[in-house]
N, C-alpha and C positions, 0 to 999 in steps of 0.2 A: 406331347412335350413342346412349350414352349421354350423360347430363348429368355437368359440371364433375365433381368428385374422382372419383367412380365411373369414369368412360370415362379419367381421367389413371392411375386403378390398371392399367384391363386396357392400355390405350397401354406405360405400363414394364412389364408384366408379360409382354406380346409383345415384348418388345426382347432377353428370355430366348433365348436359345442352345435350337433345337429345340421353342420355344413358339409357336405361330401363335396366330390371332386369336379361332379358335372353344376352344383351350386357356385364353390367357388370358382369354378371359369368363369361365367352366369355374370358373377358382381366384378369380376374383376374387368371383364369387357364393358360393364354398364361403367364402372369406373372411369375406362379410357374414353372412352365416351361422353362420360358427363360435362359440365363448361365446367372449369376451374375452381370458380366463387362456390359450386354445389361440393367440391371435393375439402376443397380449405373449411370449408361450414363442418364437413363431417367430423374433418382432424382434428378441430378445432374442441367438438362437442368431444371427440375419444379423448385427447389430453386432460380437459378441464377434468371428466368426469377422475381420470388417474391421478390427477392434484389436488380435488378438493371434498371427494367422498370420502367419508371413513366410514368404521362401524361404529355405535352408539355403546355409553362405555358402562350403560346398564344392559341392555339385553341383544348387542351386537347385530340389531337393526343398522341400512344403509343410512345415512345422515351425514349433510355439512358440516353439526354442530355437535358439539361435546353428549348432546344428547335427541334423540331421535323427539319427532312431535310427537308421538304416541306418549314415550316416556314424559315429556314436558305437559303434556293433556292434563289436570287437575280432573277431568269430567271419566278420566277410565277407572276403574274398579280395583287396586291395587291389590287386592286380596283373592283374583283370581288370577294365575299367568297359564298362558296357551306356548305348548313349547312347540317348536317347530325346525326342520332341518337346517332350511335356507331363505335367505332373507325374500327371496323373490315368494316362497311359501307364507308370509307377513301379507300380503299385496294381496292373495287369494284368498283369506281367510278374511279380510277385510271387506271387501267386495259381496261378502253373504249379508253385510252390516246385524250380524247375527250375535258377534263377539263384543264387550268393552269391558274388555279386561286389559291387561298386560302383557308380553310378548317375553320371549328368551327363545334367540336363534342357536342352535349346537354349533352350526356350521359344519353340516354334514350327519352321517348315521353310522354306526356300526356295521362295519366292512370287515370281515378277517379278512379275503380274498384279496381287498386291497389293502391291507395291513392299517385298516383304522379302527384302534381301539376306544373304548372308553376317555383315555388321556389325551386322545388327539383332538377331542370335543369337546363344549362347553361344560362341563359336566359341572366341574369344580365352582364355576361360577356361579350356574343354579343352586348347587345346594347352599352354597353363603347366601344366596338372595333370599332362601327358605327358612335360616338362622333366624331370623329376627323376629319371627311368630306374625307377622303378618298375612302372610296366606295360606287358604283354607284348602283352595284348589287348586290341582293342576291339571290342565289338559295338555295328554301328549297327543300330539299332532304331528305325526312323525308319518311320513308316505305310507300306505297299504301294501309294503311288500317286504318280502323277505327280510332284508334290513334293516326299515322302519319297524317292521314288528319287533326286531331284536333289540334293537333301540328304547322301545316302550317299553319292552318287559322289565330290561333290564335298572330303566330308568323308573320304574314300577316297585320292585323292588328296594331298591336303594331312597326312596323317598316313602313309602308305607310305614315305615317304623314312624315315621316324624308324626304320624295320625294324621294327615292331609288326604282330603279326597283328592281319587285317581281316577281319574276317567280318559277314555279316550273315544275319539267322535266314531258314529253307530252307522249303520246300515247308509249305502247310497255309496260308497267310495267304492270305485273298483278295487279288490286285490291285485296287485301290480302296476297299479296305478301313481301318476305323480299327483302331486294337491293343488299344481300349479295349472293341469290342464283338465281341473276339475270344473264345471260351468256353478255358477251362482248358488241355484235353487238345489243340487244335489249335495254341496257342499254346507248349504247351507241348513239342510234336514239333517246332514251327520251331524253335525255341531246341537240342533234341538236335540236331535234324539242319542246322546255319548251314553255310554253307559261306563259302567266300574267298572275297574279290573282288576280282577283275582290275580293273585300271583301268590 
């Protein structure tokens, strides 16, 4: 235990997503440490990003502007979309350059444990975007695990009646796996090789 400001730095700095305790000591020493001009640079880069990113107000991609590049791209395929949890999951699927289609993030997956249902996700928003008879396919792209599958099924279901192909990406993803820290070339063979899904 440190003293007042000191120990309230590394307390929020452990409240970081995949930062534990002996991490945020770690940054928070390199912090005191650092010259000034590197600390105000960081602040600086954390504010901005909290005042000027939103999500894209088609398929809730990160974006500056009322609408993410992908959506603004004339050259993607609009009649395929690839659904996926979290925007950071957009960044990994991209990186296979395997995909030029369309994107729609849920922002998140079906949790009962953490009480996230169907309504707490994009859901509503996809199937409007499906209203319009312009896409044929969709790929759920939802993680390889407990959740994610819950997610696809269910999302599976609920878009089958509309006669849209439903596929979801094929062999290569680990089960229990995130899509985020899947490498290139393995990601990029699920996505060749998706296949249907029955429901």
């Amino acid at each position: 235990m440190y003293e007042g400001i000191v120990q309230d730095l590394i307390d929020e700095l452990g409240r970081l997503p995949g930062v534990g305790p002996k991490s945020a000591q770690r940054i928070a020493f390199h912090l005191l440490s650092a010259e000034p001009a590197e600390v105000r640079k960081l602040v600086h880069a954390i504010s901005e990003v909290k005042e000027k990113i939103r999500f894209c107000e088609v398929c809730a991609n990160v974006t500056e502007d009322a609408l993410c590049r992908i959506c603004r791209d004339p050259r993607r395929d609009p009649s395929v979309i690839c659904v996926v949890e979290e925007a950071k999951d957009v960044v990994a699927v991209e990186r296979t350059r395997e995909f030029r289609g369309r994107y729609h993030v849920l922002g998140g997956a079906i949790s009962p444990i953490e009480g996230i249902g169907p309504d707490d996700l994009r859901v509503r928003e996809l199937m409007t975007r499906l209203s319009d008879g312009a896409v044929t396919e969709i790929i759920l792209a939802t993680d390889p695990n407990l959740e994610g599958e819950a997610t696809a099924t269910y999302l599976a279901r609920l878009i089958k009646p509309l006669g849209l192909k439903v596929t979801r990406p094929a062999s290569g993803l680990p089960v229990g796996g995130d899509l985020e820290y899947a490498d290139e070339v393995t990601l990029g063979r699920a996505f060749e090789g998706r296949r249907l899904l029955d429901v």
